[in-house]
Structure formats: structure tokens, C-alpha cells
Backbone as CSV, one residue per row, in Angstrom:
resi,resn,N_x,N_y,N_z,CA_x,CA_y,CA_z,C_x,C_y,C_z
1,UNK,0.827,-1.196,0.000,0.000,0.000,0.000,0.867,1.255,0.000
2,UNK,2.077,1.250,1.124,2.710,2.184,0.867,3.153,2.788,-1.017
3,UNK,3.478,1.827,-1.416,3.771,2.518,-2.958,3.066,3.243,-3.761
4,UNK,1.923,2.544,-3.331,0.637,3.214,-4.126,0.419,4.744,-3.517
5,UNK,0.567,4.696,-2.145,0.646,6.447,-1.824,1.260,6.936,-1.795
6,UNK,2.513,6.759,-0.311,3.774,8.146,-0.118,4.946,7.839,-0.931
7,UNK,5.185,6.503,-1.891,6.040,6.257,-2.628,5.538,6.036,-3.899
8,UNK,4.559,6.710,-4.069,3.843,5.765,-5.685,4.298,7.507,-6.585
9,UNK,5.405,8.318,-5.882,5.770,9.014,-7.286,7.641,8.815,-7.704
10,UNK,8.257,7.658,-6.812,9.533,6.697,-6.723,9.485,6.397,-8.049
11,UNK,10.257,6.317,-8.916,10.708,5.455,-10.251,10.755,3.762,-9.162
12,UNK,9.734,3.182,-10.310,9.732,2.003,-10.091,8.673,1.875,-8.946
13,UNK,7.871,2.482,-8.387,7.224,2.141,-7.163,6.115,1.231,-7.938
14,UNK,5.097,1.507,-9.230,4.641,0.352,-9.343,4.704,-1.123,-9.406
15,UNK,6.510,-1.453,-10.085,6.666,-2.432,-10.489,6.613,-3.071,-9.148
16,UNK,7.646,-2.813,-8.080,7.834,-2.867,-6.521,6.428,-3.048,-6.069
17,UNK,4.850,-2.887,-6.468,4.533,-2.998,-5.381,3.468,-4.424,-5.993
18,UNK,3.646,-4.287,-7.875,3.666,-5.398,-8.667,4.355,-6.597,-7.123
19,UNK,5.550,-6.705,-7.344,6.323,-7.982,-7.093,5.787,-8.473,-5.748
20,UNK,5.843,-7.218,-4.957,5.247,-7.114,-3.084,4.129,-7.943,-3.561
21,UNK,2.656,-7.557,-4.096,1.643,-8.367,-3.959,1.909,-9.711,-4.131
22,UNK,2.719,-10.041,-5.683,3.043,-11.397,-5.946,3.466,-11.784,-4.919
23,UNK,4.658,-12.139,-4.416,4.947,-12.344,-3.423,4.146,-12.310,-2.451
24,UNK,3.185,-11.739,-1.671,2.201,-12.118,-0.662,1.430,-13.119,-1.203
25,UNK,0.758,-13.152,-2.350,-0.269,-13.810,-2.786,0.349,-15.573,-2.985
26,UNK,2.075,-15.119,-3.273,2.494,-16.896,-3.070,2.262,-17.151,-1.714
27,UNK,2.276,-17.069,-0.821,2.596,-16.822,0.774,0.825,-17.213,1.378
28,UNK,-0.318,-16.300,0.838,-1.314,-16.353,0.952,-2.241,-15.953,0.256
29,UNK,-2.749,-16.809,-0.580,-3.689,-16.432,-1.913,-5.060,-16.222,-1.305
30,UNK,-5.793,-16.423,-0.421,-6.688,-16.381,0.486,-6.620,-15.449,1.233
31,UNK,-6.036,-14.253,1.330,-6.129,-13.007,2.162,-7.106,-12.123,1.307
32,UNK,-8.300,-11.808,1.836,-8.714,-10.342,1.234,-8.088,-9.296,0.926
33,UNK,-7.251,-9.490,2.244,-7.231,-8.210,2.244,-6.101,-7.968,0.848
34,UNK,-5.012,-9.270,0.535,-4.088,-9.368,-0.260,-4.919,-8.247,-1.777
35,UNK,-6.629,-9.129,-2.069,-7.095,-8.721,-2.927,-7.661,-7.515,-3.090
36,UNK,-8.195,-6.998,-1.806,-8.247,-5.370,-2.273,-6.780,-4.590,-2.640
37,UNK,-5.541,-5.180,-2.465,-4.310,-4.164,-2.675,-4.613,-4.302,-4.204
38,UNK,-4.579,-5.756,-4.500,-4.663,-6.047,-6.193,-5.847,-4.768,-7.076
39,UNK,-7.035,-5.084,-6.705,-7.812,-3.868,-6.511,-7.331,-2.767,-6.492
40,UNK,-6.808,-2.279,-5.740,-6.395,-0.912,-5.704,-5.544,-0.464,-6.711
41,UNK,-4.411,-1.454,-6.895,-3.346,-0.986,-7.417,-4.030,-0.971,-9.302
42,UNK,-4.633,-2.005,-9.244,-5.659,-2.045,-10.901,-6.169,-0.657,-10.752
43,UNK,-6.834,-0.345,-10.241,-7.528,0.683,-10.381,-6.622,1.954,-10.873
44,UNK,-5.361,2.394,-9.291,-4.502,2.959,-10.274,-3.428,2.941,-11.625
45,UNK,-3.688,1.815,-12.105,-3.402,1.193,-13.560,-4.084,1.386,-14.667
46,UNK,-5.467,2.032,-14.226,-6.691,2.159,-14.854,-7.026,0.650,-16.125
47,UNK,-7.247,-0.286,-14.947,-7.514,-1.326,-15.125,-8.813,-1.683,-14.750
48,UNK,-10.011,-0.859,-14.596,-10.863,-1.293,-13.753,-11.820,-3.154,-14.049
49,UNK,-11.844,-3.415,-15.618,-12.025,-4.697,-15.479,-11.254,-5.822,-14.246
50,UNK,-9.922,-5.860,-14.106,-9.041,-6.398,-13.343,-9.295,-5.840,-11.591
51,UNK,-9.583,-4.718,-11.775,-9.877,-4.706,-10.280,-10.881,-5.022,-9.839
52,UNK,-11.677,-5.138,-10.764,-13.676,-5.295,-10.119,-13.019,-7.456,-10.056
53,UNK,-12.362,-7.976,-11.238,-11.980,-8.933,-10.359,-11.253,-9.448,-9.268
54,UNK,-10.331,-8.735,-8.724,-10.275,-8.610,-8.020,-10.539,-8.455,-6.419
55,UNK,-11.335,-7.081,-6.595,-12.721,-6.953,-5.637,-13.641,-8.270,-5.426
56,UNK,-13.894,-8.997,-6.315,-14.570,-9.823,-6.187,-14.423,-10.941,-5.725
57,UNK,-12.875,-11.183,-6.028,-12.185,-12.276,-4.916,-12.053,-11.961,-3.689
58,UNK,-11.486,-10.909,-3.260,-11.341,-10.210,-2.111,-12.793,-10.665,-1.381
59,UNK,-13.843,-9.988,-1.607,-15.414,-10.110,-1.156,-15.893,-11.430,-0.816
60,UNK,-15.449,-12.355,-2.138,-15.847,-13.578,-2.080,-14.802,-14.681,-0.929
61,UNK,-13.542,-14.410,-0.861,-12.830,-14.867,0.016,-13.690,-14.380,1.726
62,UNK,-13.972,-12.940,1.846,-14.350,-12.880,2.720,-15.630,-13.379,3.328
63,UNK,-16.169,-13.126,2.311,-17.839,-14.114,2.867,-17.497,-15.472,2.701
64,UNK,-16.786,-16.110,2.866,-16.394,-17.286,3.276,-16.005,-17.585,4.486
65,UNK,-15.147,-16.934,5.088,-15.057,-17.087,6.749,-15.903,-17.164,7.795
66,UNK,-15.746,-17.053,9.100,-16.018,-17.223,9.882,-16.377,-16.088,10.342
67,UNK,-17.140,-15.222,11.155,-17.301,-13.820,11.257,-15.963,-13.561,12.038
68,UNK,-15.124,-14.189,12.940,-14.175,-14.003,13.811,-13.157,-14.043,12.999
69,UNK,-12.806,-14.362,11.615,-11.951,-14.920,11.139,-11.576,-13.739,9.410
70,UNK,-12.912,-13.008,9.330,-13.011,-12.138,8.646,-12.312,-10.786,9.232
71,UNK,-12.023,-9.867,7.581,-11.291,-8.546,8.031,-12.205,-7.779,8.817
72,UNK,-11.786,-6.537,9.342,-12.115,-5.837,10.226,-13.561,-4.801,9.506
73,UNK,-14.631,-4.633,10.091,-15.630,-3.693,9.597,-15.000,-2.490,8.575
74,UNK,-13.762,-1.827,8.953,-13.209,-1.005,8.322,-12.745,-1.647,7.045
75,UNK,-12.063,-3.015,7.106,-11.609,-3.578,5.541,-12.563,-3.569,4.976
76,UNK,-13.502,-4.689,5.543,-14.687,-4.557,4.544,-15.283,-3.558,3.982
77,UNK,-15.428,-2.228,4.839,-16.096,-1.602,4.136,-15.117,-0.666,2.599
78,UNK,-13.825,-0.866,2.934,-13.026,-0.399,2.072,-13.416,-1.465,0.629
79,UNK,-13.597,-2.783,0.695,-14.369,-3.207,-0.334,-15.332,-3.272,-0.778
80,UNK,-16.245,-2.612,-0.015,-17.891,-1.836,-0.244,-17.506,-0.467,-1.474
81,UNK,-16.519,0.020,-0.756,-15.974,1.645,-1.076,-15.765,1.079,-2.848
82,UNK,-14.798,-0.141,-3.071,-14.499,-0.488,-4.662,-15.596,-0.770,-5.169
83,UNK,-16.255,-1.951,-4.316,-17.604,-1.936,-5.138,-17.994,-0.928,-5.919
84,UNK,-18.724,0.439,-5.062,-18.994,1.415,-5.617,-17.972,2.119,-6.682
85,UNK,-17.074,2.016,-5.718,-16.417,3.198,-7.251,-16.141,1.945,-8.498
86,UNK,-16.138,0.913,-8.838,-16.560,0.277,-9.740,-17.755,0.101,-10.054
87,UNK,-18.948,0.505,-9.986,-19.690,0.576,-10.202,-21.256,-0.992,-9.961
88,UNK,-20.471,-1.530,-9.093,-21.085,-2.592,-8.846,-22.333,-2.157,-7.468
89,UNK,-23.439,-1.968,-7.694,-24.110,-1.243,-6.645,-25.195,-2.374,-5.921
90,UNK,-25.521,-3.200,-7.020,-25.952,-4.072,-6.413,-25.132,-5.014,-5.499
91,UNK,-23.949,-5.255,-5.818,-23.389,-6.040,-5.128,-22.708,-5.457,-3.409
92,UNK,-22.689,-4.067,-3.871,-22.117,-3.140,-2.855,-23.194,-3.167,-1.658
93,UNK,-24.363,-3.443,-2.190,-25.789,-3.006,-1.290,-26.101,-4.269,-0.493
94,UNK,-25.512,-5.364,-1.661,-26.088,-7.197,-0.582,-24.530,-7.288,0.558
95,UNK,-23.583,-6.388,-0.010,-22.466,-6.820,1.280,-22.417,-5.562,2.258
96,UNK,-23.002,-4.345,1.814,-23.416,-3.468,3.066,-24.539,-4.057,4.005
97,UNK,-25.512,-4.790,3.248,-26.375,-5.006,4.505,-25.841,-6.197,4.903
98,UNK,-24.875,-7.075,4.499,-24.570,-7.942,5.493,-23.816,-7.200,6.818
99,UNK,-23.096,-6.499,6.423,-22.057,-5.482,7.143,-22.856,-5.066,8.419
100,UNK,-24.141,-4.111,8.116,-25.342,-4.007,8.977,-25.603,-5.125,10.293
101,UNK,-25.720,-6.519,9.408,-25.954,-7.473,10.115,-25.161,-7.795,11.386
102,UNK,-23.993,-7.613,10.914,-22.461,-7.839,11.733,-22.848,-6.561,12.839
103,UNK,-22.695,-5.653,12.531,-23.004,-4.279,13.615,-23.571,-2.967,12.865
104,UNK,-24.515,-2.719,13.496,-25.896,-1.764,12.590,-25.411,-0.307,13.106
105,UNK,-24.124,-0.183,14.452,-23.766,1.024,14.878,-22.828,1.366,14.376
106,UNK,-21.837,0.802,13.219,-20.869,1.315,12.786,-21.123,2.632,11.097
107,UNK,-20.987,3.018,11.663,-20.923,4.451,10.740,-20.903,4.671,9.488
108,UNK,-19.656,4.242,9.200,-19.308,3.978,7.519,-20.637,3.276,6.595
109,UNK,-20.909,2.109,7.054,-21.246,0.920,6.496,-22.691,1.284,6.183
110,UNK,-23.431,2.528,7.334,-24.368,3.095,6.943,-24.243,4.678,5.672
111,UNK,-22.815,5.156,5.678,-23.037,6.177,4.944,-22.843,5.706,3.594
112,UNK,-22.075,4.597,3.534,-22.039,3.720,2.031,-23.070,3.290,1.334
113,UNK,-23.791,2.567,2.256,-25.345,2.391,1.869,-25.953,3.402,1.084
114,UNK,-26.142,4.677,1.658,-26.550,5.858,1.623,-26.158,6.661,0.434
115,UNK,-25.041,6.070,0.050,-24.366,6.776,-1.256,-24.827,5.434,-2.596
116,UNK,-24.815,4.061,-1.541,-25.143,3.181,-2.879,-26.729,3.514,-3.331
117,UNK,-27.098,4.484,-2.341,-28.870,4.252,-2.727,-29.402,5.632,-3.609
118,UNK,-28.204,6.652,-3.390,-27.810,8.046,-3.682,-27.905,8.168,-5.238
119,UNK,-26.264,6.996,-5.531,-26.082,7.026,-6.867,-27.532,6.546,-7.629
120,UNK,-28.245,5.520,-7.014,-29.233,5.102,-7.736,-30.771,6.105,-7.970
121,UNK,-30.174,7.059,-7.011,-31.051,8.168,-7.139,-32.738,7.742,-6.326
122,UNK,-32.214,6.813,-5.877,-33.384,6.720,-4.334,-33.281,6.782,-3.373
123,UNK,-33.671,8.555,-3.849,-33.508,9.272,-2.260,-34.026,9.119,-1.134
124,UNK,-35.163,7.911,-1.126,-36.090,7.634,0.262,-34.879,6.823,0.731
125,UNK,-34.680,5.930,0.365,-33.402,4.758,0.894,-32.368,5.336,1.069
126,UNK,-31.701,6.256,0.508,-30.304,7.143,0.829,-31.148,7.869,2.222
127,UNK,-31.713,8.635,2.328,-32.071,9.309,3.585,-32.506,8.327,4.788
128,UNK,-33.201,6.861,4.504,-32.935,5.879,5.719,-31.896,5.936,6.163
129,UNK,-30.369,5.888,5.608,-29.273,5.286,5.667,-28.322,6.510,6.427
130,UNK,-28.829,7.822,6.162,-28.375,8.747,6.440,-28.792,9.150,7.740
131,UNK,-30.027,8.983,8.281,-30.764,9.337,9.186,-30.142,8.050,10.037
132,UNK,-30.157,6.944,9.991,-29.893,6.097,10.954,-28.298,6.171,11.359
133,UNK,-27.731,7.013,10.465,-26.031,7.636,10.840,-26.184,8.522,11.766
134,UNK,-27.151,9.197,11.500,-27.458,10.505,12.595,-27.648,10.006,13.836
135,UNK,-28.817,9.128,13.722,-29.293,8.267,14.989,-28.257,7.825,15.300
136,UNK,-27.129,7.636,15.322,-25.731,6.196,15.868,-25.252,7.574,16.417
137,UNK,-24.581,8.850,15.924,-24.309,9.466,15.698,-24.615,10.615,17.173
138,UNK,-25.858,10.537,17.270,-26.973,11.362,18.390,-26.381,10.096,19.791
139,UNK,-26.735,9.089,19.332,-26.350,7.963,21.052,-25.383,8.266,21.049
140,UNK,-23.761,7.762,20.379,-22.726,7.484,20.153,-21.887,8.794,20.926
141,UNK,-22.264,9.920,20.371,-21.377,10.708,19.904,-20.164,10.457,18.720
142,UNK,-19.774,11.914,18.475,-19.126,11.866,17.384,-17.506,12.126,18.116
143,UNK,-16.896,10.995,17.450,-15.561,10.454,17.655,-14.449,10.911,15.915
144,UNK,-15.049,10.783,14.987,-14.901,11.069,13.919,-15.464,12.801,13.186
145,UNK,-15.070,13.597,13.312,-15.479,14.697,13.165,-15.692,14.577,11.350
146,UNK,-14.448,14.388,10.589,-14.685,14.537,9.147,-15.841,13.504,8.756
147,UNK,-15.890,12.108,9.321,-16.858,11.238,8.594,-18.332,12.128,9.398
148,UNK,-18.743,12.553,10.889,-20.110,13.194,10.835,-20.152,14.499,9.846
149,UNK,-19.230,14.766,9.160,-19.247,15.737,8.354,-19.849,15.676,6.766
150,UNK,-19.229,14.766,6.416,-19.932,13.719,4.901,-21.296,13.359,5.665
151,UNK,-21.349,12.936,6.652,-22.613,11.961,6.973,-23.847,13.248,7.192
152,UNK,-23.591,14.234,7.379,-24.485,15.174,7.318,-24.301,15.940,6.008
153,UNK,-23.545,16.124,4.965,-23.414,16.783,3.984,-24.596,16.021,3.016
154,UNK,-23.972,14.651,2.717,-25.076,13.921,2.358,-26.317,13.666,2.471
155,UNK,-26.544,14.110,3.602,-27.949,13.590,4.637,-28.814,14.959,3.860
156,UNK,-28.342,16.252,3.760,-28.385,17.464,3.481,-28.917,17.113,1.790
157,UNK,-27.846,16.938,1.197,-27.917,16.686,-0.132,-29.025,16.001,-0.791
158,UNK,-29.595,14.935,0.092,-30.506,13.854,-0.202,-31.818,14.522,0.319
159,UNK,-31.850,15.168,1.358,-32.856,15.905,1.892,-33.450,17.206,0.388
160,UNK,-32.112,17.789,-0.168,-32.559,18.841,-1.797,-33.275,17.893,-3.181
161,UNK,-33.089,16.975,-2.590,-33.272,16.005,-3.573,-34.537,15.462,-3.472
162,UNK,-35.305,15.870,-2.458,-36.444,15.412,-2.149,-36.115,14.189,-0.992
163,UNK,-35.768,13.701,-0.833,-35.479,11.959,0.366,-35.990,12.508,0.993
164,UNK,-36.313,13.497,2.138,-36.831,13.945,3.487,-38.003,13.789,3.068
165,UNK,-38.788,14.189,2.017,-40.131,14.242,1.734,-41.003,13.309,2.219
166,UNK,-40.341,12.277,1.189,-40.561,10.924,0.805,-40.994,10.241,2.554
167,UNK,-39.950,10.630,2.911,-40.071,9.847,4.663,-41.006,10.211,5.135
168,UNK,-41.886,11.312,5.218,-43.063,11.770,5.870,-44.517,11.217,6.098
């Protein structure tokens, strides 16, 4: 990962981070998390066929485990995050609400939702998703200042869009 950010303007940092994955993936072909780097790094290759496969191993490796044995709410949702920006929304929406399932108070997993329901331009379902961020958000308190910041920008956005209406 490092190459891809604070070293990805190094001569040679792609090839380097080429070999790094190989090398993990001999080691452990069964890591997700191995497959979102693959993912990522496609993406900045502008490869997106290769990364959506990718993503998809990654996803599919993970819904295979054990819930104890799976990456952390935060990985996953970083492969929610490809989903979307690959454009896979349906698929983004059946592994956010599993995500839900796992824990309905974590933050992200509801503002992703919210954007997968956004892009689709159903604003009643983006404003569920947004409002129940608020709600986590209102118990919780806010620990994350920039994410209640998106999570209300959006909430806002979907509300011009009509979504608040709709809820009434």
C-alpha cells in the first residue's frame, strides 16, 4: 500500500509494489485483504475490469469465513468503497447489509449504503441510511469529526433532492 501512496511518485514504485503483492499472494492467496491491494493498485493502472476482479475475490474470500476470522468492519467496508467506485451497486448493497448485520452502529457501512442508494437516485433509501447515521451518531457521539461531516453533507444533499419528503 505504501507505494501506491507516499512512494507511488519513486521510479519504479509500481513495479515494486507489482512484485510485493506477488509475493504475498504466493505466501497467501486467500487473504482479502491481499485482494483489495490487487484492486487498488488495478484501479490505479486504470484497469478497472481487473480490479472489479479482483474486488470480487477479495469479497468472495471474505464471505467465506467465519465472522471471527473475517477482516475488520473497516476492511470490509473499504471493499464496499471499490464496489462502488466500480460501479457494482448491487453487489455493494447485498455486502453493506450484510455489514449491517455484523453491527448496525458502525458508521461507515451506513453512509455507504446511503451513497449506494444516492447514486441510484433513491432518495427515500439514501435518507434511511443517512438518518440512521445521525441516529448512531446522536447515542454514540461523534468520535470522527470529518466522517459526521460527509454523513451530514449527504444527509443534506438527499434531503434537496427530495429523500426527506418521501419519509413523511
Amino acid at each position: 500500500e505504501l507505494h501506491m501512496t507516499d512512494l507511488c511518485d519513486e521510479e519504479g514504485a509500481e513495479a515494486r509494489c507489482e512484485e510485493f503483492l506477488s509475493k504475498a499472494e504466493e505466501y497467501k492467496p486467500d487473504s482479502p485483504e491481499l485482494w483489495v491491494q490487487w484492486a487498488n493498485l488495478r484501479l490505479c493502472q486504470c484497469r478497472p475490469d481487473d480490479a472489479r476482479k479482483a474486488t470480487y475475490r477479495a469479497v468472495s474470500l471474505s464471505n467465506g469465513l467465519e465472522e471471527g476470522e473475517k477482516p475488520s468492519l473497516e476492511a470490509r467496508c473499504g471493499m464496499m468503497k471499490l464496489l462502488i467506485e466500480l460501479e457494482q451497486l448491487d453487489e455493494a448493497e447485498e455486502f453493506g447489509s450484510g455489514l449491517l448485520e455484523v453491527d448496525d452502529q458502525y458508521l461507515e457501512t451506513w453512509y455507504l449504503l446511503a451513497l449506494v442508494h444516492f447514486n441510484r437516485n433513491n432518495y427515500s433509501a439514501a435518507h434511511q441510511c443517512t438518518s440512521a447515521a445521525l441516529k448512531v451518531l446522536g447515542s454514540e457521539g461523534v468520535e470522527d469529526e470529518e466522517q459526521a461531516t460527509r454523513i451530514q453533507e449527504l444527509h443534506d444533499e438527499i434531503e434537496k433532492n427530495g429523500g426527506g419528503e418521501e419519509m413523511e
